[in-house]
N, C-alpha and C positions, 0 to 999 in steps of 0.2 A: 269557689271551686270550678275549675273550667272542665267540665265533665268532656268537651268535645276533643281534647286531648290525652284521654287516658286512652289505655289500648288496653281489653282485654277483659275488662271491668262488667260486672253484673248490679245493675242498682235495682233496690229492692223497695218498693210501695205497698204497705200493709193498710186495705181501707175495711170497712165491716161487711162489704160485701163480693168484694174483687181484691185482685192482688196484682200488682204492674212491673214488669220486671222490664230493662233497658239494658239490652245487652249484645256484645257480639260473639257469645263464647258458646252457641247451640249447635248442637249436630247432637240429632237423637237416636237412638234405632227403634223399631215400633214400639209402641208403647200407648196407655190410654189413662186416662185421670176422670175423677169428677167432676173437676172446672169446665164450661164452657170454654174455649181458649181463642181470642183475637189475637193475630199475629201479624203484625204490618211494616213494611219496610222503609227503613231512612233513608237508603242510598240505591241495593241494588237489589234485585228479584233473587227470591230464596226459593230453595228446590222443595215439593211436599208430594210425599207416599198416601195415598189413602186407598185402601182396598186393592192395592197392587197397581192401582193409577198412578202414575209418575208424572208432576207437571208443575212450570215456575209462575210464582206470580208473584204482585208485589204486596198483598193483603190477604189474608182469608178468615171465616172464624170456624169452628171446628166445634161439631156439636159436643155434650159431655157423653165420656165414655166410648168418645169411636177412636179405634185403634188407626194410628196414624207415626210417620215417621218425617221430619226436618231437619234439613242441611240448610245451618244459614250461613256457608259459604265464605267464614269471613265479615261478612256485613254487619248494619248496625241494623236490629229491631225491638219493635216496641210489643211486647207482651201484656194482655190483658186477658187473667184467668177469672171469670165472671160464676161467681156460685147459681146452678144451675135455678135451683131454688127463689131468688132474691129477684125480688123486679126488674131490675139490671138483666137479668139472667132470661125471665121473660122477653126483655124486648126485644134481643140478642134472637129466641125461637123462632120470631114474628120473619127475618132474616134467611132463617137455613132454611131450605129446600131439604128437598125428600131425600136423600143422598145424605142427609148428614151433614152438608157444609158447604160453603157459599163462598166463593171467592172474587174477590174486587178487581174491576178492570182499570179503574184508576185510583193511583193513593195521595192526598197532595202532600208533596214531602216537606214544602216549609212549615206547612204547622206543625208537622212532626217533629220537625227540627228544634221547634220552641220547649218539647219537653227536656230537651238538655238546660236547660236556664231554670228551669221550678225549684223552688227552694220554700216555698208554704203548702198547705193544705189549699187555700182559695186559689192561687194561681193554678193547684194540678184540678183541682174541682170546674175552673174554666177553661184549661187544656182540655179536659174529658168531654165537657159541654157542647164545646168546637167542633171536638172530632167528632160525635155525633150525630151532630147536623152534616155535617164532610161526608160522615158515610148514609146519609139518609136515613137514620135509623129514627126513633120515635122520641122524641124529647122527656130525658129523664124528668119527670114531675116534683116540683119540692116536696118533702113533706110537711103533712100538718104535726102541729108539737106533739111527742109520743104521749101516751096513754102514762100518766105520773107513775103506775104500777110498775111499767116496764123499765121507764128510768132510772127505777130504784133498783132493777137487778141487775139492768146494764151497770151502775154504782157499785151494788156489789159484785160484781163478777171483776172488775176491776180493781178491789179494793181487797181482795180475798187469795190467800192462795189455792192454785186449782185444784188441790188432792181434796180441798174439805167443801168440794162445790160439788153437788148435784142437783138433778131436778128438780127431788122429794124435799130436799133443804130451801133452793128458792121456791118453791109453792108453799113453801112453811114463813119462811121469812114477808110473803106481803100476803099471806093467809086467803090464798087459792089452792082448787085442786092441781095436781099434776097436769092433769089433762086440760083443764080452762088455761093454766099457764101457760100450757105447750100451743095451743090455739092464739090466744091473745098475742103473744110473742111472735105469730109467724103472720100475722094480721098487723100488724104494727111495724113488724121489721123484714116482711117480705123475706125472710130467711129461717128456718127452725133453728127452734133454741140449742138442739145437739149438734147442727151444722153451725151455729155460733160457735158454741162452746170452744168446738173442733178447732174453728179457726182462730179463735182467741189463745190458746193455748199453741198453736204456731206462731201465733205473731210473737208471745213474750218468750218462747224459745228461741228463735231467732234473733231477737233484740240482746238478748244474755250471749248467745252466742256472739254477735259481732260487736258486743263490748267486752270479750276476751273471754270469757266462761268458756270450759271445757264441755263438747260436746253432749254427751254424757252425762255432766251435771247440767248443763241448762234443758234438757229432754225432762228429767225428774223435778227440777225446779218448777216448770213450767207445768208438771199437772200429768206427763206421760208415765206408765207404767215401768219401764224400761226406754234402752237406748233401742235397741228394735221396733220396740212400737210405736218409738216416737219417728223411726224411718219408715216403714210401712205407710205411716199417717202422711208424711212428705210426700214420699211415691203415690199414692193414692190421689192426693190432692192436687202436688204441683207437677207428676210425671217424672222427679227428679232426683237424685238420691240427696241427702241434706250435704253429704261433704262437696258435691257436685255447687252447691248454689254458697256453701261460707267459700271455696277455693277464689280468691282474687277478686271476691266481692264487695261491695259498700253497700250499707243499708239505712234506707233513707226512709226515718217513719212521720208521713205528717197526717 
């Protein structure tokens, strides 16, 4: 797929702790989310509102939950929404300044360019690598193998449809309490188990969605109460409404 000739197109990366979106089809009006948000440019410097400051650059990252507005003019950029929560999300802090957000005075655009060519999980795990070191940020750390308890919920949570998941059921399933589960779980995966959840039940909504499931039904499939709360959950998350992200998009889960 030669992604550097489509026009218009939103590609979509679901990881367990960030979510990467590639796209040139953004123009926001204010708006705020829980993701930490990296936003970095392909080609040409995109416009950004924050606090009634108006100013172009060609990178920034935008702490969670500051209201903020982007014009990207057209252009191509690389979107990375980092759960505030998750080590990822830590390193990202270590970065913004008192203001809430830090913007980059140079971006290099050819390794940017290389995320148009990703087509595995390891090639986009060493694009991200890359650009880390690019933006001086702290070197994401491997991890050591999870704690076997947790693997087995990460299994099941995977393995389970989401209306019959909760808490009190996986601290029943590897016979912990609630609370040692919810600890273990955010010790292990640098993310809490309800911000997992959250985000797990986005990814396989959207994965049903752009394998043609109707809206609506892949919101209820995936674990959400309703079609509203599964937009609410969107808005909150990715800043975006969910028809705004299937309109002309491809999703690309590795």
């Amino acid at each position: 797929m030669d992604k550097g000739n489509l026009d218009h197109k939103l590609f979509l990366f679901f990881l367990e702790d960030h979510i990467t979106f590639f796209t040139n089809k953004v123009d926001t009006d204010v708006h705020q989310h829980h993701y930490i948000q990296v936003t970095l440019s392909l080609d040409k410097m995109f416009t950004v509102e924050i606090e009634q400051e108006v100013f172009q650059t060609s990178g920034i990252i935008i702490d969670s939950n500051k209201p903020h507005k982007l014009q990207g003019t057209n252009g191509w950029q690389l979107y990375v929404l980092v759960n505030p929560e998750s080590s990822f999300g830590e390193t990202l802090h270590h970065k913004l300044e008192d203001n809430g957000f830090y913007s980059f005075d140079y971006i290099d655009m050819a390794l940017l360019s290389k995320f148009k060519s990703i087509e595995s999980l390891q090639q986009y795990k060493q694009f991200l690598q890359q650009l880390m070191e690019t933006l001086q940020l702290h070197k994401i750390e491997a991890h050591s193998p999870l704690d076997p308890r947790i693997q087995q919920v990460i299994n099941y949570i995977g393995n389970t449809q989401f209306e019959e998941i909760t808490i009190k059921k996986l601290s029943e399933y590897i016979f912990l309490s609630e609370s040692r589960l919810s600890h273990l779980f955010k010790a292990e995966m640098g993310i809490s188990l309800t911000s997992f959840l959250v985000h797990e039940k986005l990814k396989r909504a959207f994965l049903l969605i752009f394998t043609g499931m109707k809206m609506t039904d892949a919101a209820i499939e995936a674990g959400f109460h309703s079609s509203s709360h599964f937009t609410r959950s969107v808005r909150d998350k990715l800043g975006m409404s969910p028809s705004s992200i299937r309109k002309d998009s491809i999703y690309l889960k590795v």
